[in-house]
Backbone as a chain_set.jsonl record, in Angstrom:
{"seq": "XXXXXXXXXXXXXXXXXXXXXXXXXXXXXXXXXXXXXXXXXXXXXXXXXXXXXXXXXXXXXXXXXXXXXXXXXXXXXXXXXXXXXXXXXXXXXXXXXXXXXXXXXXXXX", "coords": {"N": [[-61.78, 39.639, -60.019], [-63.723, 40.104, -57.083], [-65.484, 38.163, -55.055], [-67.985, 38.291, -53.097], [-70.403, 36.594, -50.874], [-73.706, 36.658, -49.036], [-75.825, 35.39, -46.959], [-78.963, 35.977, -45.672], [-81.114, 35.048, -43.302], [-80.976, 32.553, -43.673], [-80.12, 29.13, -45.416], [-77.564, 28.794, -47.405], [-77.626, 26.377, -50.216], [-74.783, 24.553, -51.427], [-74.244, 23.655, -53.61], [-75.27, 25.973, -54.994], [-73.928, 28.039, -54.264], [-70.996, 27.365, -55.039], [-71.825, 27.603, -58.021], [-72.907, 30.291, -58.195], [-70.377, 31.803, -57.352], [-68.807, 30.628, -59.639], [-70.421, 31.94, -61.51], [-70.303, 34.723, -61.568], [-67.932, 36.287, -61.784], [-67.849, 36.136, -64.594], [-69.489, 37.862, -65.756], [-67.577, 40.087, -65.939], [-66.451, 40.271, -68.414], [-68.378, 41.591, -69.91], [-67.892, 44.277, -69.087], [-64.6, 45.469, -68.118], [-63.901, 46.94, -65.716], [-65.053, 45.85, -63.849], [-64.764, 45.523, -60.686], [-65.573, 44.343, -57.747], [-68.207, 42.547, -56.46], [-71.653, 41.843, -54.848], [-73.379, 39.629, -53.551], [-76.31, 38.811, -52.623], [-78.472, 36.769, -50.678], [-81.654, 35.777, -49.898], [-84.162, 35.136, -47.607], [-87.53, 34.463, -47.393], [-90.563, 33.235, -45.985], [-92.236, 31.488, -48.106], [-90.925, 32.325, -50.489], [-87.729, 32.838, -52.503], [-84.63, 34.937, -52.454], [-82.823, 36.815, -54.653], [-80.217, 39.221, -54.78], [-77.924, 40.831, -56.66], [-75.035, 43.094, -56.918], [-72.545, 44.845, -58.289], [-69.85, 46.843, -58.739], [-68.569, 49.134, -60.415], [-66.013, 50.476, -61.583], [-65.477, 53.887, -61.451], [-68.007, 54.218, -62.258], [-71.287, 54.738, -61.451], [-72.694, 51.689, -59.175], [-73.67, 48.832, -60.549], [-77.06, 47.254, -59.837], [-79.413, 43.903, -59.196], [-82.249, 42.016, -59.417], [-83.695, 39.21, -58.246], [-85.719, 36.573, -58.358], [-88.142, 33.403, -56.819], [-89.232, 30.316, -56.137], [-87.277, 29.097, -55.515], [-83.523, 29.016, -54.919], [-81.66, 28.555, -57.054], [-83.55, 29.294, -59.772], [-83.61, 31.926, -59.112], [-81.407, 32.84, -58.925], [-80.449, 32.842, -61.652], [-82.548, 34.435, -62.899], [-81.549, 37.002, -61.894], [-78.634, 36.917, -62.457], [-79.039, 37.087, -65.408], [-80.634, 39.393, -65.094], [-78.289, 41.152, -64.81], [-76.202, 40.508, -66.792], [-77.966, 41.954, -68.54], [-77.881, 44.357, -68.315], [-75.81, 45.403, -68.16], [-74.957, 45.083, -70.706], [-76.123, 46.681, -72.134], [-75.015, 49.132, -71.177], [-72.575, 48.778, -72.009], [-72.9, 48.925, -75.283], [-74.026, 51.503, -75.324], [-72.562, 52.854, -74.504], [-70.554, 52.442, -76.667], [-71.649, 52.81, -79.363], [-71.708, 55.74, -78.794], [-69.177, 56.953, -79.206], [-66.871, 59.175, -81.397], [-66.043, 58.654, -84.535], [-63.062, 56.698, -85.737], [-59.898, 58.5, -86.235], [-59.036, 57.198, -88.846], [-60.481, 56.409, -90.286], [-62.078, 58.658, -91.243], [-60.229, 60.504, -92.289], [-59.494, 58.478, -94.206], [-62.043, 58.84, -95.733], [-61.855, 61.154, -96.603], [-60.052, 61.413, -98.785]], "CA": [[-62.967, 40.231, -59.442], [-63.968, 39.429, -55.962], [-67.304, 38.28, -55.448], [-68.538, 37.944, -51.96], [-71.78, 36.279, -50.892], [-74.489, 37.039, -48.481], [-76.887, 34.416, -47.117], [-79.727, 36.539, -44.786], [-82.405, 34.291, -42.919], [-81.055, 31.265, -44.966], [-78.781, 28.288, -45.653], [-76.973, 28.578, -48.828], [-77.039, 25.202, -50.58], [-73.408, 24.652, -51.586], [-74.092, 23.873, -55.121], [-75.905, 27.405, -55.53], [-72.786, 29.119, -54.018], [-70.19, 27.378, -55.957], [-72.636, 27.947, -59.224], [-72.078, 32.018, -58.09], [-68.862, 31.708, -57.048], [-68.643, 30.131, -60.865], [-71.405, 32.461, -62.872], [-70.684, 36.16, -61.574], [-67.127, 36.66, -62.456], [-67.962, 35.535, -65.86], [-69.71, 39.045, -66.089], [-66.474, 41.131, -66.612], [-66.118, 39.739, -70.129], [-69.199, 42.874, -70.713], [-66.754, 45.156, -68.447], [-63.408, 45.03, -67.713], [-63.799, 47.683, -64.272], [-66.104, 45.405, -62.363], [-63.94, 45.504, -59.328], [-65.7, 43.188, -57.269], [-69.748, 42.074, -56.766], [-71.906, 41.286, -53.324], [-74.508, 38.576, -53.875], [-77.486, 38.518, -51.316], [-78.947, 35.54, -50.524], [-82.452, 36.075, -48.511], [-85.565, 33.782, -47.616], [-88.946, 35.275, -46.627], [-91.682, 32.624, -45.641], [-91.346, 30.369, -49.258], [-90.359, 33.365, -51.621], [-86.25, 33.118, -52.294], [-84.55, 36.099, -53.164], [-80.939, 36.97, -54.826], [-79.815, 40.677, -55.396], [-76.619, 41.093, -57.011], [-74.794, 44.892, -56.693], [-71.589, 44.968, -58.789], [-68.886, 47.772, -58.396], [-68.028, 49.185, -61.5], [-64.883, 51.912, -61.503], [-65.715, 55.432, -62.062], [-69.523, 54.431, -62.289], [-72.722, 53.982, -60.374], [-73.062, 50.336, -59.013], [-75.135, 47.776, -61.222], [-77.744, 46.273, -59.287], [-80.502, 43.378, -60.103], [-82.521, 41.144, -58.108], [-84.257, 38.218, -58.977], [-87.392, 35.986, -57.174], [-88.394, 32.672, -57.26], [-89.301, 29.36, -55.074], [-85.993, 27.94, -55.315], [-82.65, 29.796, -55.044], [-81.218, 28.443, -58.934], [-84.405, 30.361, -60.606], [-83.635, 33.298, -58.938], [-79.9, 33.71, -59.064], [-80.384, 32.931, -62.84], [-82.914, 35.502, -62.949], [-80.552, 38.113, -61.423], [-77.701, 37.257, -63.386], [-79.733, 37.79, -66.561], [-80.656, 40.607, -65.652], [-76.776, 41.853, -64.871], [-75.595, 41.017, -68.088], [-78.436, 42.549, -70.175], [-77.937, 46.045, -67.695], [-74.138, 45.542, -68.634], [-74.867, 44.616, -72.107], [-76.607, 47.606, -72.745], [-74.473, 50.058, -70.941], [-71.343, 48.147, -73.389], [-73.514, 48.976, -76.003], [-74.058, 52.667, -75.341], [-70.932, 53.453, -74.524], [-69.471, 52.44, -77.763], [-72.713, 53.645, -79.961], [-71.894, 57.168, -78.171], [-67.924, 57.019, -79.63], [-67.106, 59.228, -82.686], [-65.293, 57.657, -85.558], [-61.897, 57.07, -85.522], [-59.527, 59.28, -87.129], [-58.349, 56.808, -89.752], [-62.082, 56.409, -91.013], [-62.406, 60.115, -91.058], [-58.842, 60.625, -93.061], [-59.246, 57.836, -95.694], [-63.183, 59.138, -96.361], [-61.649, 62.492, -97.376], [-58.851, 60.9, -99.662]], "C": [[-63.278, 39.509, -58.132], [-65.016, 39.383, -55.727], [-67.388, 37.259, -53.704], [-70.271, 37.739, -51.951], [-72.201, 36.055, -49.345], [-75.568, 36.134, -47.979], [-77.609, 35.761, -45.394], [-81.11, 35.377, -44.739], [-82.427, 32.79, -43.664], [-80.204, 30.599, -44.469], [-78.468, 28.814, -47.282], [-76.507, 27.118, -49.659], [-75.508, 25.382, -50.825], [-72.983, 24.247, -52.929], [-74.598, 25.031, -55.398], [-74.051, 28.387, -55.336], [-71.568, 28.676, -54.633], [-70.891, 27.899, -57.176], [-72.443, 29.693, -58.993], [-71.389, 32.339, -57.863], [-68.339, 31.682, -58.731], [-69.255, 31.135, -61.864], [-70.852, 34.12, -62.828], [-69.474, 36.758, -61.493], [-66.918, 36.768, -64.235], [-68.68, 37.135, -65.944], [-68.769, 40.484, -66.485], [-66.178, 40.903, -67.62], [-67.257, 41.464, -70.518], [-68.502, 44.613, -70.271], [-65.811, 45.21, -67.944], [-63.263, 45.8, -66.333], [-64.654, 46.971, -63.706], [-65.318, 44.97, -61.662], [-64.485, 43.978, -58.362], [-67.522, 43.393, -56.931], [-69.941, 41.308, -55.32], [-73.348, 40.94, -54.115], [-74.942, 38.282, -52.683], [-78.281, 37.12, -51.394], [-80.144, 35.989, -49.62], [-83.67, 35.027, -48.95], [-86.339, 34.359, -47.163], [-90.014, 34.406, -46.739], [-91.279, 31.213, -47.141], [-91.05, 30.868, -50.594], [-88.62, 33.359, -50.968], [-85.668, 34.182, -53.021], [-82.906, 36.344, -53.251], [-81.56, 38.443, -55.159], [-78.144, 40.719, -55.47], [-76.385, 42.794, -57.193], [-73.086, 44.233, -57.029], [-71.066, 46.611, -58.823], [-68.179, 47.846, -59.786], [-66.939, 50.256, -61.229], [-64.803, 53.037, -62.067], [-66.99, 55.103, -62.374], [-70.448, 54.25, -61.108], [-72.712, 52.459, -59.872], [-74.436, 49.375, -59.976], [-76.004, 47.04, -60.063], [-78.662, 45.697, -59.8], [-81.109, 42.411, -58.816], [-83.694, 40.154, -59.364], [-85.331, 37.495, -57.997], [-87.488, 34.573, -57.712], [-88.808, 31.558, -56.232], [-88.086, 28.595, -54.825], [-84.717, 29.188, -55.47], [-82.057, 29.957, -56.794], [-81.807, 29.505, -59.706], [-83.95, 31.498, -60.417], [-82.449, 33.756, -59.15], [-79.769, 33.276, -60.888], [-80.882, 34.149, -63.268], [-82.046, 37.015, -63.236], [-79.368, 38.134, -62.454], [-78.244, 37.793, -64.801], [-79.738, 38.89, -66.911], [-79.701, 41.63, -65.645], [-76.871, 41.99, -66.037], [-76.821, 41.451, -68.8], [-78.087, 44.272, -69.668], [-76.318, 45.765, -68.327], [-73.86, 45.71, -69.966], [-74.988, 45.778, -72.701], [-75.739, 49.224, -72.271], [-73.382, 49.957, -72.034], [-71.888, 49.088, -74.701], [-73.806, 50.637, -76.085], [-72.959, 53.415, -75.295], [-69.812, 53.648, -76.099], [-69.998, 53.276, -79.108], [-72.086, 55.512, -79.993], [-69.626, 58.264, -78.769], [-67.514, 57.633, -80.938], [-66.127, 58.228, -83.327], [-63.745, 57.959, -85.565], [-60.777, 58.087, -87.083], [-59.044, 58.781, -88.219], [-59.657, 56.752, -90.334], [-62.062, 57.99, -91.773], [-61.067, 60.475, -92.817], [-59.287, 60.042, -94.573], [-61.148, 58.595, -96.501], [-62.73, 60.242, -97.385], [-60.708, 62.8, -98.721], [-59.726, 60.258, -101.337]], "O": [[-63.084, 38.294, -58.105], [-65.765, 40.317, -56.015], [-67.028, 36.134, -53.36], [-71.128, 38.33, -52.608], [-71.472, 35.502, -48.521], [-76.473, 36.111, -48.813], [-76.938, 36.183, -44.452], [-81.83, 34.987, -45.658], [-83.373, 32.116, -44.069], [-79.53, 30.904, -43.484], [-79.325, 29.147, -48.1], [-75.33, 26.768, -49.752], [-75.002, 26.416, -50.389], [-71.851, 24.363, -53.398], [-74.236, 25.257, -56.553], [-73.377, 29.071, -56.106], [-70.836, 29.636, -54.872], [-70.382, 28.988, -57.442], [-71.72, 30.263, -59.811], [-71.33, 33.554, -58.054], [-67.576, 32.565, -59.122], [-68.732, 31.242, -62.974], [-70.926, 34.784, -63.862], [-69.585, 37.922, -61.111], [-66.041, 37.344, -64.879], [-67.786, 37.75, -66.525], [-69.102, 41.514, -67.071], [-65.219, 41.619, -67.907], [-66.837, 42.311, -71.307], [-68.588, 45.681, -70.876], [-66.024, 44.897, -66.773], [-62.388, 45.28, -65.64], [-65.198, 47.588, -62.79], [-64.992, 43.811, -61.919], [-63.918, 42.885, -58.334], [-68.019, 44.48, -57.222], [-69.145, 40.579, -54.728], [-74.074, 41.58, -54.875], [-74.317, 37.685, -51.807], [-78.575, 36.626, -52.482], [-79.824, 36.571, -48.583], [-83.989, 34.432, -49.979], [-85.92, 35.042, -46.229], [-90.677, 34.695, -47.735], [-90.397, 30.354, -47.143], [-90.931, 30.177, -51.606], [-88.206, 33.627, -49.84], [-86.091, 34.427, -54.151], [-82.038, 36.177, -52.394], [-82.668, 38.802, -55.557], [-77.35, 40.652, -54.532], [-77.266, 43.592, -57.511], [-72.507, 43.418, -56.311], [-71.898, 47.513, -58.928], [-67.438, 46.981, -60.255], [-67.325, 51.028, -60.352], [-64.143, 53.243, -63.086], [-67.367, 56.043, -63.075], [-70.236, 53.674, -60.041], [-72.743, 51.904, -60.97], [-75.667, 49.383, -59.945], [-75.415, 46.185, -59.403], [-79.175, 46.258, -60.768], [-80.635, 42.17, -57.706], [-84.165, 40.284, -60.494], [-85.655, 37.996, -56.92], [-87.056, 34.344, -58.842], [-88.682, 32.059, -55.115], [-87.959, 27.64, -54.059], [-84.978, 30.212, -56.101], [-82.016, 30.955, -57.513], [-81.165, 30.415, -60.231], [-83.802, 32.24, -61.387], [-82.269, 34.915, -59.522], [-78.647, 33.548, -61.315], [-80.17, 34.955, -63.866], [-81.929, 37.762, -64.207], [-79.123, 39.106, -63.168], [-77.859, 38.878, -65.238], [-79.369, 39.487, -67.922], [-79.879, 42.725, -66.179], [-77.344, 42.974, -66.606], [-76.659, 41.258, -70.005], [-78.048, 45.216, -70.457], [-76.135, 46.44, -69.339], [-72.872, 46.282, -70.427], [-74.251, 46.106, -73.631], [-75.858, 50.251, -72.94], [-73.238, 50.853, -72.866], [-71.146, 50.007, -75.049], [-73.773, 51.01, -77.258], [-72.575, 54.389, -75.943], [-68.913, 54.409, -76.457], [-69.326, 54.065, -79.774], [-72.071, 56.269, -80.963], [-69.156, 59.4, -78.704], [-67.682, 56.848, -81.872], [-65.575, 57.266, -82.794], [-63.236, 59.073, -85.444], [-60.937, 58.21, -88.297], [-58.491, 59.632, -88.916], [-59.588, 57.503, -91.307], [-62.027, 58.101, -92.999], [-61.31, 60.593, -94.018], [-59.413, 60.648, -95.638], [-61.27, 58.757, -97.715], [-63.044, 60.314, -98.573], [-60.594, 63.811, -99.414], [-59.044, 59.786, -102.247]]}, "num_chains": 1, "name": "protein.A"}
């Protein structure tokens, strides 16, 4: 997965950006098509702000954003709220699957 990052109106400490360099590949474990993921970095007065936008294949893009006074809070935030939007798409997807035909077979036996 390729995961590019975004710093607008900022520095990017360099432990935050290894730490997302490190945290937001770890999100294809909930989907195996996340192609690759753009992580925003922005600063506005002393509000810090991440938005993550992942590239799924054959879907819509996940996006999440997160807030906080410090960059850490917020790109925790954000990831959070990836994997629970991932979690729950996982989760519907499979919910939404009928039963396989060996279920089906041995019920009728």
């Amino acid at each position: 997965m390729r995961v590019q990052i975004v710093a607008r109106r900022c520095q990017i400490p360099p432990a935050i950006r290894s730490r997302t360099e490190e945290q937001v590949p770890k999100l294809a474990r909930f989907d195996q098509r996340l192609s690759s993921g753009e992580i925003v970095f922005e600063e506005e007065r002393h509000l810090k702000r991440v938005e993550g936008v992942l590239s799924v294949d054959g879907e819509e893009p996940v996006v999440a954003r997160g807030e906080g006074d410090e960059f850490r809070p917020a790109l925790d935030k954000m990831l959070e709220r990836l994997s629970r939007i991932l979690r729950r798409r996982r989760d519907q997807t499979l919910e939404h699957q009928g039963p396989k035909l060996s279920e089906v077979v041995s019920e009728e036996e």
